[in-house]
gemmi code that builds the backbone of each chain (N, CA, C; Angstrom):
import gemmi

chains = {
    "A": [
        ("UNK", (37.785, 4.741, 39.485), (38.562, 5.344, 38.399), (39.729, 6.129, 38.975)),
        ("UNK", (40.662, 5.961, 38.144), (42.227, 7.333, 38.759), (41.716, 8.313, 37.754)),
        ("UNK", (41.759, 9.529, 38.280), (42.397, 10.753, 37.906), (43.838, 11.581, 38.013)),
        ("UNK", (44.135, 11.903, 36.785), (45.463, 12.654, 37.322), (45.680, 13.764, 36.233)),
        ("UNK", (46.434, 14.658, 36.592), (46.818, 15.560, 35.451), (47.942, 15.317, 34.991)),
        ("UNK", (48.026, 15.143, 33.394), (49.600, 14.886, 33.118), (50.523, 15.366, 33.655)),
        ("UNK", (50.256, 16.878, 33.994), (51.497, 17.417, 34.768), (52.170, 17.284, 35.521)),
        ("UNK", (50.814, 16.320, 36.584), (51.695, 15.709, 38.037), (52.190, 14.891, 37.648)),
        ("UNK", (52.201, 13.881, 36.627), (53.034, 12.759, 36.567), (54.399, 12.712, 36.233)),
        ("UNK", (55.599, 12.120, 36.946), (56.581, 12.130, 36.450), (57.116, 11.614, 35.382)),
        ("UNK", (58.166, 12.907, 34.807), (58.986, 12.993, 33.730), (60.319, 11.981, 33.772)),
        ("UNK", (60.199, 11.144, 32.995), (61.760, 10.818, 33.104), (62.401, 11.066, 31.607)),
        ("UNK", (63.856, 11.533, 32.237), (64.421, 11.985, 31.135), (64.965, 10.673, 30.362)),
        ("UNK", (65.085, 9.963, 28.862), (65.326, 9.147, 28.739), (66.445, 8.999, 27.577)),
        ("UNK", (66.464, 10.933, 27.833), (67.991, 10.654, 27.109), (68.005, 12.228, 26.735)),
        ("UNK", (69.103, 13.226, 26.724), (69.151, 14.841, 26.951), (67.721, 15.337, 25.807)),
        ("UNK", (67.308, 15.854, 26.379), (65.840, 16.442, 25.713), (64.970, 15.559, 25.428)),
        ("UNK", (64.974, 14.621, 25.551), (63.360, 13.628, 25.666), (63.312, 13.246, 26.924)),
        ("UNK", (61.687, 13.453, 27.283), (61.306, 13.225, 28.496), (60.333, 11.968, 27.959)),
        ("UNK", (59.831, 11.324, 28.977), (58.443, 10.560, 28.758), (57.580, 10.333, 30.398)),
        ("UNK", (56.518, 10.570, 30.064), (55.581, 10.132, 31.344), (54.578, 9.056, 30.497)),
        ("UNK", (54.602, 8.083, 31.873), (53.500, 7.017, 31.638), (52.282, 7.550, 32.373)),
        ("UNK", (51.128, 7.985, 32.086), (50.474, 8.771, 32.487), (49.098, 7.428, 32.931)),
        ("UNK", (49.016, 6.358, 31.898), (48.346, 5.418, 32.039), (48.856, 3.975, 31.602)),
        ("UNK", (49.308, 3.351, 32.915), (50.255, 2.238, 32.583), (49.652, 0.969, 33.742)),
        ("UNK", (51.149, 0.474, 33.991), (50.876, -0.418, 34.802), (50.680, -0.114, 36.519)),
        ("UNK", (50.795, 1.193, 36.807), (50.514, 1.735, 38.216), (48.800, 1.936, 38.256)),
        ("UNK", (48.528, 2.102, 37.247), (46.775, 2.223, 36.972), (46.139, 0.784, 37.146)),
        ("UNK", (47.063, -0.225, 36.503), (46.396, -1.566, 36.399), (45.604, -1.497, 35.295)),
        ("UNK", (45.879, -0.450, 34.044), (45.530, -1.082, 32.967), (46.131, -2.188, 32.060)),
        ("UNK", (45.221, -2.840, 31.664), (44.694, -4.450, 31.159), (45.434, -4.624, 29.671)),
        ("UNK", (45.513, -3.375, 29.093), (45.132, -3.936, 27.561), (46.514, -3.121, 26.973)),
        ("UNK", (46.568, -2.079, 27.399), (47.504, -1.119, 26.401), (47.665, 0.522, 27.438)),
        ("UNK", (49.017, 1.114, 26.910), (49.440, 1.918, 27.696), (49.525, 3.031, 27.170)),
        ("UNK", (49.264, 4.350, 28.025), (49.148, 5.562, 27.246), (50.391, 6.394, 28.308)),
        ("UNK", (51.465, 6.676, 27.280), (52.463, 7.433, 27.269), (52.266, 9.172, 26.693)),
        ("UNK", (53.067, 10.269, 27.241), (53.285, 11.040, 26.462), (55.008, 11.556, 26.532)),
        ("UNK", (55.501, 12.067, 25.901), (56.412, 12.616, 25.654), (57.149, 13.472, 25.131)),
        ("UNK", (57.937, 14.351, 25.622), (58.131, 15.299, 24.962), (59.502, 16.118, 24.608)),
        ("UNK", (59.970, 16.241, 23.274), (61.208, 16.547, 22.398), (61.471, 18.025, 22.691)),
        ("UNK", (62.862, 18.582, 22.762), (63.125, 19.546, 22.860), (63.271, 20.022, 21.581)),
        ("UNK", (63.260, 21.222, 21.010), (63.666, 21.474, 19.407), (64.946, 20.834, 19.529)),
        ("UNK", (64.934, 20.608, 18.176), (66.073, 19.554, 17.031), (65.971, 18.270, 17.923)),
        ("UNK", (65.390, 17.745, 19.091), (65.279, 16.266, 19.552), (64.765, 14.996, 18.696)),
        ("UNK", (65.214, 14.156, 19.072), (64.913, 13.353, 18.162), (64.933, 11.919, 19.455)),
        ("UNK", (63.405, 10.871, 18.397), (63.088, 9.824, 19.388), (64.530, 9.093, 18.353)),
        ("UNK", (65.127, 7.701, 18.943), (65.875, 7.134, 18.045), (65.127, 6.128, 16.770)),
        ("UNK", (65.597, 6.192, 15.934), (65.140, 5.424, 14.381), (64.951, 3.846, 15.210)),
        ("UNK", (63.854, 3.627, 15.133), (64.021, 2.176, 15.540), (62.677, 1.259, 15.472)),
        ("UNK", (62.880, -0.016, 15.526), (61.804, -0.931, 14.902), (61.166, -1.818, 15.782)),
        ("UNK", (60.254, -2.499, 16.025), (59.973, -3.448, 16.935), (58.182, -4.234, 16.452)),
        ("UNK", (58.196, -4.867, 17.374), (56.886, -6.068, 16.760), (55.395, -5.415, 16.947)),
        ("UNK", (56.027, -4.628, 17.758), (54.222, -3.968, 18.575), (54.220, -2.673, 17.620)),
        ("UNK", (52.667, -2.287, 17.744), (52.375, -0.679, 16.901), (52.481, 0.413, 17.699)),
        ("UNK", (52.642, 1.379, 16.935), (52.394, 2.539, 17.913), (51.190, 3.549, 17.500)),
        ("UNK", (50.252, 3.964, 18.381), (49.210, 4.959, 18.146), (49.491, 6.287, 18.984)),
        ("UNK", (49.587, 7.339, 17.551), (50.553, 8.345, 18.313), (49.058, 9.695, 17.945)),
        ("UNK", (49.533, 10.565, 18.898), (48.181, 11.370, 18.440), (49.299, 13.342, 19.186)),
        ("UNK", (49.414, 14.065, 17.973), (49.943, 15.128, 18.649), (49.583, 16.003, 19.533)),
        ("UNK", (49.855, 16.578, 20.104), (49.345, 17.504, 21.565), (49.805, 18.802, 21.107)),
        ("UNK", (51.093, 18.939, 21.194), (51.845, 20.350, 20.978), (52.994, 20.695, 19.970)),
        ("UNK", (53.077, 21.618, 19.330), (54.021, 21.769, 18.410), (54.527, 21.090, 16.431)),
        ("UNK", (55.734, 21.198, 16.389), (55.783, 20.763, 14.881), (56.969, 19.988, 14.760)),
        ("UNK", (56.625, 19.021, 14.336), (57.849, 17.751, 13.488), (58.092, 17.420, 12.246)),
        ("UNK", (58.931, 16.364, 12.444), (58.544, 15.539, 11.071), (58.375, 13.927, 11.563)),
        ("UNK", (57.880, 13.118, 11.160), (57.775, 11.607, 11.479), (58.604, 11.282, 10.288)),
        ("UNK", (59.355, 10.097, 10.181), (60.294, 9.518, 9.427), (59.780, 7.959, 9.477)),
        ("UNK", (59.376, 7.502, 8.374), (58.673, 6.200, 7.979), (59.744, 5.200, 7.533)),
        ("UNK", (59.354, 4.280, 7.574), (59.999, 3.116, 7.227), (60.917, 3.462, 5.827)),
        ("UNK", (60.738, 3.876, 4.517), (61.539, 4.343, 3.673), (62.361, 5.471, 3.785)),
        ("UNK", (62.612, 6.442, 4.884), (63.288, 7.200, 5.307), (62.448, 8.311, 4.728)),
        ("UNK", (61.852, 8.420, 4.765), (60.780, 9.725, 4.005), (60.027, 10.659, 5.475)),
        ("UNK", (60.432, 11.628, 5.177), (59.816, 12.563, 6.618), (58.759, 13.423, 6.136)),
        ("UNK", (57.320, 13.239, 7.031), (56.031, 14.295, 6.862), (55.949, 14.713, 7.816)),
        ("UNK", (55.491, 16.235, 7.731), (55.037, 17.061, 8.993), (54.271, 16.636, 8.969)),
        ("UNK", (54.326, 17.562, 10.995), (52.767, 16.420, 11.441), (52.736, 17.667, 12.066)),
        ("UNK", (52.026, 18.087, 12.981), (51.317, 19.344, 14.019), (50.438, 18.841, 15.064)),
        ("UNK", (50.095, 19.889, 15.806), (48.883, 18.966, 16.475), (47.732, 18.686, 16.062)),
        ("UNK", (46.910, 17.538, 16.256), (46.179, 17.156, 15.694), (46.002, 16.202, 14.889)),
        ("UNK", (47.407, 16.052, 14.917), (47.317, 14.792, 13.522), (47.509, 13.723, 14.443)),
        ("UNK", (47.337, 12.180, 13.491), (47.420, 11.146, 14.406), (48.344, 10.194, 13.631)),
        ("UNK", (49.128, 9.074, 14.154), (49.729, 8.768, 13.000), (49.822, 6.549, 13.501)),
        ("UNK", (49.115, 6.315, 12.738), (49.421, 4.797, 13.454), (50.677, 4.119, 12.501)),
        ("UNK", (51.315, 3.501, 13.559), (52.728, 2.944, 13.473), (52.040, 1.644, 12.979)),
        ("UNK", (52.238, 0.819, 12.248), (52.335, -0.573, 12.389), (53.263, -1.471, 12.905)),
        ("UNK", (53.313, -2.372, 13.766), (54.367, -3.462, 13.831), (55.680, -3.387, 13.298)),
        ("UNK", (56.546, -3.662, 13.248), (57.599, -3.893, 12.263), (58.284, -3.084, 11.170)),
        ("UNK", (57.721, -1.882, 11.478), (57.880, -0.148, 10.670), (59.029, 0.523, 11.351)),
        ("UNK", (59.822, 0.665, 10.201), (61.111, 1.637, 11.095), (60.302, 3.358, 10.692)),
        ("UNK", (60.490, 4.247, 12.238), (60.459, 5.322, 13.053), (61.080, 5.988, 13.597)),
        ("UNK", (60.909, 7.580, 13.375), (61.576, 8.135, 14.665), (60.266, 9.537, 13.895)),
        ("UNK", (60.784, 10.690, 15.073), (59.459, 11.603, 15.401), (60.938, 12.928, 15.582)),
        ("UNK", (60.727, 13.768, 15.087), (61.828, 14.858, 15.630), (61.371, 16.152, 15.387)),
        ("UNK", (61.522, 16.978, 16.465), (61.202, 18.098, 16.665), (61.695, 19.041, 15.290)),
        ("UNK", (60.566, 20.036, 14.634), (61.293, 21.024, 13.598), (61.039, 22.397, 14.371)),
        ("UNK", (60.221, 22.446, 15.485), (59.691, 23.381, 15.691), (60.608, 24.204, 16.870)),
        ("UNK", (60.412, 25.711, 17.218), (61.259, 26.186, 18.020), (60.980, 25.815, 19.767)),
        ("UNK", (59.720, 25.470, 19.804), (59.009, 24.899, 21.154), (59.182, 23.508, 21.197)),
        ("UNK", (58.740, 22.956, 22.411), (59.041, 21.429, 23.286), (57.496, 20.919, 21.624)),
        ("UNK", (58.017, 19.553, 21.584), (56.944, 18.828, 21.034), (56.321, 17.673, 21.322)),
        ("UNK", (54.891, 17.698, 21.715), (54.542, 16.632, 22.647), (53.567, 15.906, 21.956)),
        ("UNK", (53.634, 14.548, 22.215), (52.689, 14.223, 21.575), (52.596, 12.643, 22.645)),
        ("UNK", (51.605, 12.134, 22.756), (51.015, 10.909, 23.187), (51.303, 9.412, 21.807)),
        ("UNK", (51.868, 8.390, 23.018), (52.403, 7.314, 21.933), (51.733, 6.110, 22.868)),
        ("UNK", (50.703, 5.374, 22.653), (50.228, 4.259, 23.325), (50.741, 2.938, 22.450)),
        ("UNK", (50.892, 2.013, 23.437), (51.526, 0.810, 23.431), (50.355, -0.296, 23.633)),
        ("UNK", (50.664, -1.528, 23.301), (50.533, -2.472, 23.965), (50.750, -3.354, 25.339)),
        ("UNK", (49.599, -3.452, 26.454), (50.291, -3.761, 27.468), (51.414, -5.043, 27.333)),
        ("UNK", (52.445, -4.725, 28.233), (53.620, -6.216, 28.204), (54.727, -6.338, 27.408)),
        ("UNK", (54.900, -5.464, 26.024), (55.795, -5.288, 24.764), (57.317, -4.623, 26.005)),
        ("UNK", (58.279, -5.462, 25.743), (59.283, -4.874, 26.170), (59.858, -4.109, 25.454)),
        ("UNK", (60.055, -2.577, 26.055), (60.711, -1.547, 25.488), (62.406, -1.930, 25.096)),
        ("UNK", (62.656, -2.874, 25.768), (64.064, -2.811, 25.700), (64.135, -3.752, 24.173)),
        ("UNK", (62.995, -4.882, 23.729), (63.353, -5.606, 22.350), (63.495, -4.383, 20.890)),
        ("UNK", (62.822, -3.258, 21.118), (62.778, -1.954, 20.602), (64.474, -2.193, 20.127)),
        ("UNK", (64.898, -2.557, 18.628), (65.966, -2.018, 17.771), (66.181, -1.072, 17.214)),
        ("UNK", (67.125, -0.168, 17.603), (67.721, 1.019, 16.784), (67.944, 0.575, 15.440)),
        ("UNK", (68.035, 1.373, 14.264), (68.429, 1.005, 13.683), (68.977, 2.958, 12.622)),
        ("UNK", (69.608, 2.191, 11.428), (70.194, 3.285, 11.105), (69.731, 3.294, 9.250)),
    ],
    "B": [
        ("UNK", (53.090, 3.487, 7.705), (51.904, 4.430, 8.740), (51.065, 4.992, 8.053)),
        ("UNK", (50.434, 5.321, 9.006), (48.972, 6.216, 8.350), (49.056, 7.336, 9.068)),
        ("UNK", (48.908, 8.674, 7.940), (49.176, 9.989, 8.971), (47.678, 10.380, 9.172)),
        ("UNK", (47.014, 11.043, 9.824), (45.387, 11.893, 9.678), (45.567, 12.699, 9.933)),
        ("UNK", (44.795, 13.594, 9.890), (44.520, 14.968, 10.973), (43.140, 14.461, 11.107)),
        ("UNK", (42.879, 14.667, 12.642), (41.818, 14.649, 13.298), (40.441, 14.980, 12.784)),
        ("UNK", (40.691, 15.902, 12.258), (39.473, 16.903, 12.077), (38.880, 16.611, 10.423)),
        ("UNK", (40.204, 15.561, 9.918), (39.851, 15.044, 8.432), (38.945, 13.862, 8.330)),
        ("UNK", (38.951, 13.286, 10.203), (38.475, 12.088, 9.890), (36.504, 12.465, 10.260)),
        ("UNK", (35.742, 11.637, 9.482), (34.456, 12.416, 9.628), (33.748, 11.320, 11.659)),
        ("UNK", (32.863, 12.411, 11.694), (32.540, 12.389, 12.585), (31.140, 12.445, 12.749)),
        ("UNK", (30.739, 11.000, 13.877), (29.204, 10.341, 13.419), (28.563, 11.147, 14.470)),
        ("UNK", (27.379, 11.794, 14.387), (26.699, 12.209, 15.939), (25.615, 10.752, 16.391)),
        ("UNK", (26.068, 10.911, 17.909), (25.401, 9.275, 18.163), (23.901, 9.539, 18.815)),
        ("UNK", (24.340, 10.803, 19.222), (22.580, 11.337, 19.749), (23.267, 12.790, 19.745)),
        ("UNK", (22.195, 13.977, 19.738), (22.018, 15.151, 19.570), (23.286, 15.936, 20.469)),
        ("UNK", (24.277, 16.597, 19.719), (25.172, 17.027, 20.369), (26.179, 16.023, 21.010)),
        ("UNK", (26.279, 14.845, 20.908), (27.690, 14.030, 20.938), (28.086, 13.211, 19.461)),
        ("UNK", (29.099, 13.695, 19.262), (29.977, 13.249, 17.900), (31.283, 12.410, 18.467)),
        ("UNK", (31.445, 11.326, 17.832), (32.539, 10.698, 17.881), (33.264, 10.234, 16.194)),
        ("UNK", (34.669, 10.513, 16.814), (35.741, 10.146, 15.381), (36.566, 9.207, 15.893)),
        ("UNK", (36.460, 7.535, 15.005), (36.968, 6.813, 15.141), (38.554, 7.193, 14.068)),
        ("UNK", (39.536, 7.586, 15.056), (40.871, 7.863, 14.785), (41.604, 6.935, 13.949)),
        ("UNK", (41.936, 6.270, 15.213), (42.700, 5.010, 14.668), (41.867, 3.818, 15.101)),
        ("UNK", (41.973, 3.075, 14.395), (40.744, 1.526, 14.728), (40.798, 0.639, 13.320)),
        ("UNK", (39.856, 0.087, 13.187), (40.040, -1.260, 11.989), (39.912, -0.659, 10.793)),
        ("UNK", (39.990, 0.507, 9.902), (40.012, 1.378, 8.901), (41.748, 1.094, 9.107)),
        ("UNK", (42.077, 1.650, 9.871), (44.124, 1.589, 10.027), (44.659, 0.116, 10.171)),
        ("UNK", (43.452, -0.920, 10.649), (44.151, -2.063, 10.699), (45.076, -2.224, 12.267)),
        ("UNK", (44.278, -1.213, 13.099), (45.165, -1.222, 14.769), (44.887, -2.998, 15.529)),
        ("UNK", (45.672, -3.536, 15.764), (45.584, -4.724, 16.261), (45.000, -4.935, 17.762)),
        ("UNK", (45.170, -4.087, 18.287), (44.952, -4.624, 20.100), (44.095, -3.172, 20.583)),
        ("UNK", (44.002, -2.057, 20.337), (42.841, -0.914, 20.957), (42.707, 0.027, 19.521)),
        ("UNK", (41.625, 0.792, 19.963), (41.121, 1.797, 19.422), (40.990, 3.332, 19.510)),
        ("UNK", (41.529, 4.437, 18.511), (41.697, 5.472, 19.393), (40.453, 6.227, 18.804)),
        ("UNK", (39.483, 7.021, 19.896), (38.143, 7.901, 19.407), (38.245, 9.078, 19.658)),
        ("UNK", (38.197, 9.956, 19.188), (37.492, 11.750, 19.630), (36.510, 11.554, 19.949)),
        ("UNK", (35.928, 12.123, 20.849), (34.245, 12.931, 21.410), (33.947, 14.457, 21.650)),
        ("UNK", (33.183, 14.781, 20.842), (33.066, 16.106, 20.896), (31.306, 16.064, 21.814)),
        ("UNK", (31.522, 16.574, 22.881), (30.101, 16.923, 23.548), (30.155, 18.790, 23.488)),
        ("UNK", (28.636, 18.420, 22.666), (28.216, 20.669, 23.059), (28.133, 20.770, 24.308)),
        ("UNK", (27.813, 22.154, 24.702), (27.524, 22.736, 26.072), (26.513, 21.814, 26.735)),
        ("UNK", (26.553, 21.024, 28.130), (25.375, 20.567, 28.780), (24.814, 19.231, 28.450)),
        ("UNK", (25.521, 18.628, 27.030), (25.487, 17.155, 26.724), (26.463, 16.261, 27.533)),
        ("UNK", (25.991, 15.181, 27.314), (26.863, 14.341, 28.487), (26.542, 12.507, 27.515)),
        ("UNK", (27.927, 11.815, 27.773), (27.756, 10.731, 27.429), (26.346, 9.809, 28.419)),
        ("UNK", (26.202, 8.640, 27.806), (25.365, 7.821, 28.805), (26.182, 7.404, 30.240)),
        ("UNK", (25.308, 7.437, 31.121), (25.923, 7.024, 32.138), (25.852, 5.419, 32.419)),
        ("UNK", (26.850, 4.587, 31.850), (27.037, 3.419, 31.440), (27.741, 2.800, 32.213)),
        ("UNK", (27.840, 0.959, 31.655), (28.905, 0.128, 32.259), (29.560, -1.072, 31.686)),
        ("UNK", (30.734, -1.351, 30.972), (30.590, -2.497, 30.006), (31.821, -3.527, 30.881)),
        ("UNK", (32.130, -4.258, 30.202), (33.150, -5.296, 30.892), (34.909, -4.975, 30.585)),
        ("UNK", (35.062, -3.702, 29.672), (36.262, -3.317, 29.135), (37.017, -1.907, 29.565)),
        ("UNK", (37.876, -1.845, 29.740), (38.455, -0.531, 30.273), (38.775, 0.684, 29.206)),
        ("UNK", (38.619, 2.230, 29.941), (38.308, 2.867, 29.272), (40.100, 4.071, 29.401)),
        ("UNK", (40.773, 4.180, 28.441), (41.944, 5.263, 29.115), (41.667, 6.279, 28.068)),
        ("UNK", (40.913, 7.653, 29.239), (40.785, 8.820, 28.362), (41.941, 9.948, 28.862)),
        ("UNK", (41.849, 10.754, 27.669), (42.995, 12.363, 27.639), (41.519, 13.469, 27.728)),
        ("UNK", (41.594, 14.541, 28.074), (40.937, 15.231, 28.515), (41.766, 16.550, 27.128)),
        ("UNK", (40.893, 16.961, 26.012), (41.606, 17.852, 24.748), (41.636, 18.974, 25.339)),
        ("UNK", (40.589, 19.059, 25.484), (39.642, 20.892, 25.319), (38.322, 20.587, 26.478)),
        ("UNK", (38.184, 21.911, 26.729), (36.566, 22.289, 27.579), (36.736, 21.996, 29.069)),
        ("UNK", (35.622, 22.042, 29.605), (35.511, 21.796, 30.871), (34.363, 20.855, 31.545)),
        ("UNK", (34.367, 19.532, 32.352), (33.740, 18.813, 32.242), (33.585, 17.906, 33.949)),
        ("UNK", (32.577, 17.792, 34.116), (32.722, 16.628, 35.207), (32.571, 15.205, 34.961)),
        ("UNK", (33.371, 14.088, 35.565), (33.284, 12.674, 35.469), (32.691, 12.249, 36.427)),
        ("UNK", (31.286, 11.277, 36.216), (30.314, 10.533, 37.356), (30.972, 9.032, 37.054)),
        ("UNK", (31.100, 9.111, 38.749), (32.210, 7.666, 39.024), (30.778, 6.747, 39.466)),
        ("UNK", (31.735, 5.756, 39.633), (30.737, 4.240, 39.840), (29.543, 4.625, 41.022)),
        ("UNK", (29.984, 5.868, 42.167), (29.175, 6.036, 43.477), (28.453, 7.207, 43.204)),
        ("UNK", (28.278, 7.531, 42.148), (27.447, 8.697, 41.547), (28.274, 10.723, 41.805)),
        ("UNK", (29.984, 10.119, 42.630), (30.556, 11.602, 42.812), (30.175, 11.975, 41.494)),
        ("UNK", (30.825, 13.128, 41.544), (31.185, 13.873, 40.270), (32.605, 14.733, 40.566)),
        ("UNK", (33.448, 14.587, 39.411), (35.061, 15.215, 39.781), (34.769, 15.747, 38.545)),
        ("UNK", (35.158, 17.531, 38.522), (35.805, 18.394, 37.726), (37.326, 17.709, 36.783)),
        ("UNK", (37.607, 18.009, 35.392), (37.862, 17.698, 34.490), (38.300, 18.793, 33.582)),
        ("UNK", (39.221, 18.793, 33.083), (39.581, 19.822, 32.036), (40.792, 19.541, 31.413)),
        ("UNK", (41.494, 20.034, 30.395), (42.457, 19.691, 29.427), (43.681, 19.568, 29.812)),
        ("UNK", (44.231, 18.022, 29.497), (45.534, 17.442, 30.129), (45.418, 16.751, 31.257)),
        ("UNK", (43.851, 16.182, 31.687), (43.270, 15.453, 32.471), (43.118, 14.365, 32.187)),
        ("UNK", (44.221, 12.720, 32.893), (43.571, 11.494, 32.076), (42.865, 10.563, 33.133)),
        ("UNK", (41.774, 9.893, 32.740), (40.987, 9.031, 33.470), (41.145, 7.786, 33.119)),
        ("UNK", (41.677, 6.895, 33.850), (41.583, 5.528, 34.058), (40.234, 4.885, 34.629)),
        ("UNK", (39.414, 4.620, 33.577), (38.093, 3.713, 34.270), (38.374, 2.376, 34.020)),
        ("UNK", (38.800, 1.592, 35.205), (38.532, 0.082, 35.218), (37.177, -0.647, 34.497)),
        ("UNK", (37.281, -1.582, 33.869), (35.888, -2.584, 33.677), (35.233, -2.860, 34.695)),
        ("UNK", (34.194, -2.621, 34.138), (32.886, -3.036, 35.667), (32.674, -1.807, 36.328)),
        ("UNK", (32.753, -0.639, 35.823), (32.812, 0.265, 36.608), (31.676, 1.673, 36.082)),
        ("UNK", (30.805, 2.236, 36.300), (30.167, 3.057, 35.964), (30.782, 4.375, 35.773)),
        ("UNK", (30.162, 5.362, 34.605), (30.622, 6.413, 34.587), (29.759, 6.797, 33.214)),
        ("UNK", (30.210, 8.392, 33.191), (29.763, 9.818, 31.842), (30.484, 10.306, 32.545)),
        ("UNK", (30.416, 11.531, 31.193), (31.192, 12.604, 31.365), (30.104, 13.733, 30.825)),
        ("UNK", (29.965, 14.238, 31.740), (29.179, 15.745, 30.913), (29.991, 16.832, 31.088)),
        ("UNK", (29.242, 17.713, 29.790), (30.019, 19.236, 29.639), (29.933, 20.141, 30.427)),
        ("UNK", (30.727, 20.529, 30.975), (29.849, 22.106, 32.380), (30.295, 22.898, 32.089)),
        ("UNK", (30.930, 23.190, 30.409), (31.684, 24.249, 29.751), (30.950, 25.048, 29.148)),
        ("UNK", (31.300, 26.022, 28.280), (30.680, 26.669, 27.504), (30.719, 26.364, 25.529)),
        ("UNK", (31.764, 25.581, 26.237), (32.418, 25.197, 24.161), (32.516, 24.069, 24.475)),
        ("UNK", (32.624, 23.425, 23.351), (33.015, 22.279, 22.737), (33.808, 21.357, 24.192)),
        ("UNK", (33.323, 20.550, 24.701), (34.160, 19.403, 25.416), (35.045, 18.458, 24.150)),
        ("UNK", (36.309, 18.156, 24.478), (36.754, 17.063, 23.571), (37.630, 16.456, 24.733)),
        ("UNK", (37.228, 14.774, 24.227), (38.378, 14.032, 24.590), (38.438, 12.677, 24.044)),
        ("UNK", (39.831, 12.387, 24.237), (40.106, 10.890, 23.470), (39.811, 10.008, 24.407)),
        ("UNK", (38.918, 8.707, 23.956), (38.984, 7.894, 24.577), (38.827, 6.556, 23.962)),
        ("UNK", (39.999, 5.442, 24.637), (40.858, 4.447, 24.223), (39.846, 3.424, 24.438)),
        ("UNK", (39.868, 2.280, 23.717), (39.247, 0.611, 24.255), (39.962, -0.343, 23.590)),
        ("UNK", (40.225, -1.479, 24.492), (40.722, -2.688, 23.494), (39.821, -2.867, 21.935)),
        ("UNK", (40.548, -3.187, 21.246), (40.065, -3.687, 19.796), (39.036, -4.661, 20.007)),
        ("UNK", (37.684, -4.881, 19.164), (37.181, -6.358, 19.268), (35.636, -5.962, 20.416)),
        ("UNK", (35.763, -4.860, 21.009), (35.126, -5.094, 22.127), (33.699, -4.887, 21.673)),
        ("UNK", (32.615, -5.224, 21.899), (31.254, -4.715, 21.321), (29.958, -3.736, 22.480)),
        ("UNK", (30.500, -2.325, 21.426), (29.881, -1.309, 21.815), (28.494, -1.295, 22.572)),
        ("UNK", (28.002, -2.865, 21.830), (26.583, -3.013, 21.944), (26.132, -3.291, 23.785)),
        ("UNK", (27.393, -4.030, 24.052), (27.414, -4.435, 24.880), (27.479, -3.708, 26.509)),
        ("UNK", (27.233, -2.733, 25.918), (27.920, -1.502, 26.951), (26.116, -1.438, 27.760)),
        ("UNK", (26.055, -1.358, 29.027), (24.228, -0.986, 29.629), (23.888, 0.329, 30.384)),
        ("UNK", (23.302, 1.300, 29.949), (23.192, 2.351, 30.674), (22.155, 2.269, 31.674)),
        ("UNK", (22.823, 2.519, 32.571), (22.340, 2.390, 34.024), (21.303, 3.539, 34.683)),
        ("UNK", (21.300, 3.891, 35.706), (20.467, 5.183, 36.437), (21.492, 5.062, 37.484)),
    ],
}
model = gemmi.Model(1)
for chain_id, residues in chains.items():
    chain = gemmi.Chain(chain_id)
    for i, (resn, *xyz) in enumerate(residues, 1):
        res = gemmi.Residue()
        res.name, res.seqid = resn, gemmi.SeqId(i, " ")
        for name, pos in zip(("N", "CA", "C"), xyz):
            atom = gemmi.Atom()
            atom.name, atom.element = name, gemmi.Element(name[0])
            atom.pos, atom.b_iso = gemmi.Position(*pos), 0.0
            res.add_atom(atom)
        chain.add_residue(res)
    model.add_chain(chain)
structure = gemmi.Structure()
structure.add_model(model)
structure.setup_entities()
């Protein structure tokens, strides 16, 4: 088995105030699906965007809003969990005055880059 | 999407002092894994098991040791993630005083039944 603490794992910045660590990916040699976390600076925002794979998001720290496919935004906090389906337009943005973190697992193999912005 | 809070979703005890909450899984319609809570009391500990599917846990709350395939035991605590390969032995017991929690992931489909607790 690996052990690690999220902390040691590196941050990459993937755009001014969002970070993301792959904490359990393809350096682990997991098989099936990937566990990301990441984390928004207040007013950050992930970009609005759509793609084929789901996302299973589960919060860690702080307060947002998630923005659903009809443009409709619910707070979320920690604790809450929120499954993405397939083909659902998203984004996740910080309301809170602290960093907001939350864990977003993938499907192993889904290229991040087919991921469409959209507006 | 589907939003939850954690603590809304109910939670089965599978033997005396371990509870698990199936998060996200075939209730949400998740296609490829499954996300669970485990709550172990003080001094409970999962089975010390082995199935053919891989396991990617987050470490919530408490304090805990993980028994690897060679019977170590590694200290554990919150923001701690474990990658257990398939084929590979392991539990987790509590060496806390409160509540152990942690999430832990499996491909979709896989049968629980199938899992053999070992010595």
């Amino acid at each position: 088995m690996i052990i690690n603490h999220y902390e040691d794992i590196e941050a990459v910045e993937l755009m001014e105030g969002v970070k993301k660590r792959v904490v359990i990916g393809d350096n682990e040699g997991a098989p099936t699906f990937i566990m990301r976390i990441f984390d928004l600076d207040p007013g950050k925002s992930s970009p609005y965007h759509i793609h084929p794979w789901e996302h299973e998001v589960f919060v860690l720290q702080g307060r947002a809003v998630v923005t659903n496919d009809t443009g409709d935004q619910i707070s979320i906090e920690a604790g809450h969990t929120i499954y993405i389906p397939p083909n659902e337009k998203h984004c996740l943005t910080n309301k809170g005055e602290g960093i907001f973190r939350f864990m977003c697992l993938i499907p192993r193999g889904v290229e991040e880059t087919e991921a469409q912005t959209v507006t």
